[in-house]
C-alpha positions in Angstrom: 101.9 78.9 86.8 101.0 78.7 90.7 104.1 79.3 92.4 105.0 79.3 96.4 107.5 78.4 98.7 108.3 77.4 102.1 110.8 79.1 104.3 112.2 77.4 107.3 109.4 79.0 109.9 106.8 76.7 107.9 105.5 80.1 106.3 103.7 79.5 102.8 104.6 82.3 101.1 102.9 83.7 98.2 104.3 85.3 95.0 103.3 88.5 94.0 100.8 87.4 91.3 98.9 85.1 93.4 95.6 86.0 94.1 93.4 84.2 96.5 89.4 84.4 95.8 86.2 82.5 97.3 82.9 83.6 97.9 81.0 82.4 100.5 77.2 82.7 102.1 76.0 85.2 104.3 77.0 82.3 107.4 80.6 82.9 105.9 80.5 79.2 104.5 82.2 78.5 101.2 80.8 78.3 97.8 83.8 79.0 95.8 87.3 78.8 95.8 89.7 79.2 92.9 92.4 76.9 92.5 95.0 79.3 93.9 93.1 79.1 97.6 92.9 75.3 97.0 96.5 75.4 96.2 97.8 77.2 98.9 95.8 76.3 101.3 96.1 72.3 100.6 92.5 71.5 100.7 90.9 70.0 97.5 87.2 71.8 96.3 85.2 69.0 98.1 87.1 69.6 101.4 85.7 73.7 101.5 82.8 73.9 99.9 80.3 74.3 102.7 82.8 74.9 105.1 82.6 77.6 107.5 85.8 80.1 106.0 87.5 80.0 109.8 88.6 76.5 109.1 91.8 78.2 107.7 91.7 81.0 110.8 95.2 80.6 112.6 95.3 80.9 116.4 97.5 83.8 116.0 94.1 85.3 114.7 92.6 87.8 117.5 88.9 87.6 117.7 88.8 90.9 118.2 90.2 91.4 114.3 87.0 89.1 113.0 84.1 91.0 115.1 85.1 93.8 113.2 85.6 92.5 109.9 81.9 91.2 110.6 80.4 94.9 111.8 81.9 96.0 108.3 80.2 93.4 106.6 77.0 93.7 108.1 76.9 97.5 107.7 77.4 96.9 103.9 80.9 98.1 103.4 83.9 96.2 102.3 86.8 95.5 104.4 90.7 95.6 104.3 92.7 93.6 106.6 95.6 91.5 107.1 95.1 87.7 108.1 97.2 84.7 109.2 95.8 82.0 107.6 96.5 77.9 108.6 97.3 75.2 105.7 95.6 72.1 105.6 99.1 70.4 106.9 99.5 73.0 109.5 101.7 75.8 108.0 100.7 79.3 108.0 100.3 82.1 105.4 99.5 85.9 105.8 97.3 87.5 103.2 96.1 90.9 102.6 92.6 90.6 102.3 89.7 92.7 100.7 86.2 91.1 101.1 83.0 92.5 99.5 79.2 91.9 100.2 78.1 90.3 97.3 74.5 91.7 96.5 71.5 90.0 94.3 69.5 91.8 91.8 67.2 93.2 94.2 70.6 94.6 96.5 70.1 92.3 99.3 73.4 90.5 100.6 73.4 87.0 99.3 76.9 86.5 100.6 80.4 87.9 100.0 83.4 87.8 97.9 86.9 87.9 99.3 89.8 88.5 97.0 93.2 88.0 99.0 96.7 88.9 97.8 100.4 88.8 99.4 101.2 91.8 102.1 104.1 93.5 102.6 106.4 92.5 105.0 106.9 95.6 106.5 102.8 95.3 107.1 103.1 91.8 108.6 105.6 93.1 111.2 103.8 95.9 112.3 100.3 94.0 112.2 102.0 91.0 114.2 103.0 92.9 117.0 99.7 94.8 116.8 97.6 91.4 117.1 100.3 89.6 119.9 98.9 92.8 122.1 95.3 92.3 121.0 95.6 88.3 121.7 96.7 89.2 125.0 93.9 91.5 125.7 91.6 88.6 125.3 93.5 85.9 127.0 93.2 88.3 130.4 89.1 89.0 129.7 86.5 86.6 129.4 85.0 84.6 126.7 81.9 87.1 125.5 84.2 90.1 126.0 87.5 88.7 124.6 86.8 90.6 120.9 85.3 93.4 122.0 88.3 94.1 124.8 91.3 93.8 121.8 89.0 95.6 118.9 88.7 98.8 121.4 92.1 98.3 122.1 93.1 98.4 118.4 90.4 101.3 117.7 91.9 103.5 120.7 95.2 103.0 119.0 94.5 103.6 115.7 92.4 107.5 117.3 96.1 108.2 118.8 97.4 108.0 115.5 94.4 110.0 114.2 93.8 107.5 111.2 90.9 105.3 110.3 91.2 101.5 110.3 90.6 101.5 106.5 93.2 103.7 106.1 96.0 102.6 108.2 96.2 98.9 106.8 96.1 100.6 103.3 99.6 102.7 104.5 100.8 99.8 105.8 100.0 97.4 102.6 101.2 100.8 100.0 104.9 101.1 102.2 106.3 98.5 100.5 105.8 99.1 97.0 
């Protein structure tokens, strides 16, 4: 059985056997999504189906975070992150998130595959104070810029630590287990 629970900050929190999945076109609209997402999330099939995915992306969410997620995606290679999602009534839950091009028989992208599971909280600290910097990045630059100010701001910090971006969410998700 589906099982979550609110704490008093409104958080959704998800157990550790929860997985989210959907798949969605190569727009990043919805074509699936397992009962788990619609659970959590509070939105029933017909409410995401066709959707664009960001109607779950919480403010809290630097652009910067996304344009990268999309030049992984678009260079054909997975990506790893950590995302603050919204509920339908206005909470909020974090998920680890791997999502996958999803290739047809001929190997062109026909859309991708996002399988989302519950992070650390050791990885949610560090990530939150990580995208509080990035979100103030783009607040001081303008519109066009905004993502592309924060993402060099989180790739210039992840060279100083010498680690890829792959490779430091996966430390931060492993730390805890």
């Amino acid at each position: 059985m589906l099982a979550y629970q609110l704490d008093t900050s409104e958080e959704v929190l998800l157990q550790p056997e929860d997985l989210i999945i959907s798949k969605t076109d190569t727009r990043g609209h919805i074509t699936y999504a397992n009962r788990t997402f619609m659970q959590i999330a509070g939105y029933e099939e017909h409410e995401l189906l066709g959707k664009p995915h960001n109607l779950i992306r919480h403010p809290d969410m630097p652009r910067g975070v996304f344009r990268f997620l999309w030049q992984e995606l678009k260079q054909g290679h997975e990506f790893f992150g950590f995302v603050k999602n919204y509920t339908s009534n206005g909470q909020f839950y974090w998920v680890f998130a791997n999502i996958t091009p999803d290739l047809n028989s001929k190997g062109e992208v026909k859309g991708y595959f996002s399988v989302r599971r519950r992070p650390s909280r050791e990885a949610i600290r560090q990530v939150s104070e990580i995208y509080q910097k990035m979100l103030e990045i783009e607040q001081r630059s303008s519109g066009q810029e905004a993502p592309d100010r924060s993402l060099e701001f989180l790739q210039q910090l992840l060279q100083g630590q010498g680690v890829s971006y792959e490779r430091f969410v996966m430390r931060l998700q492993a730390a805890s287990k």
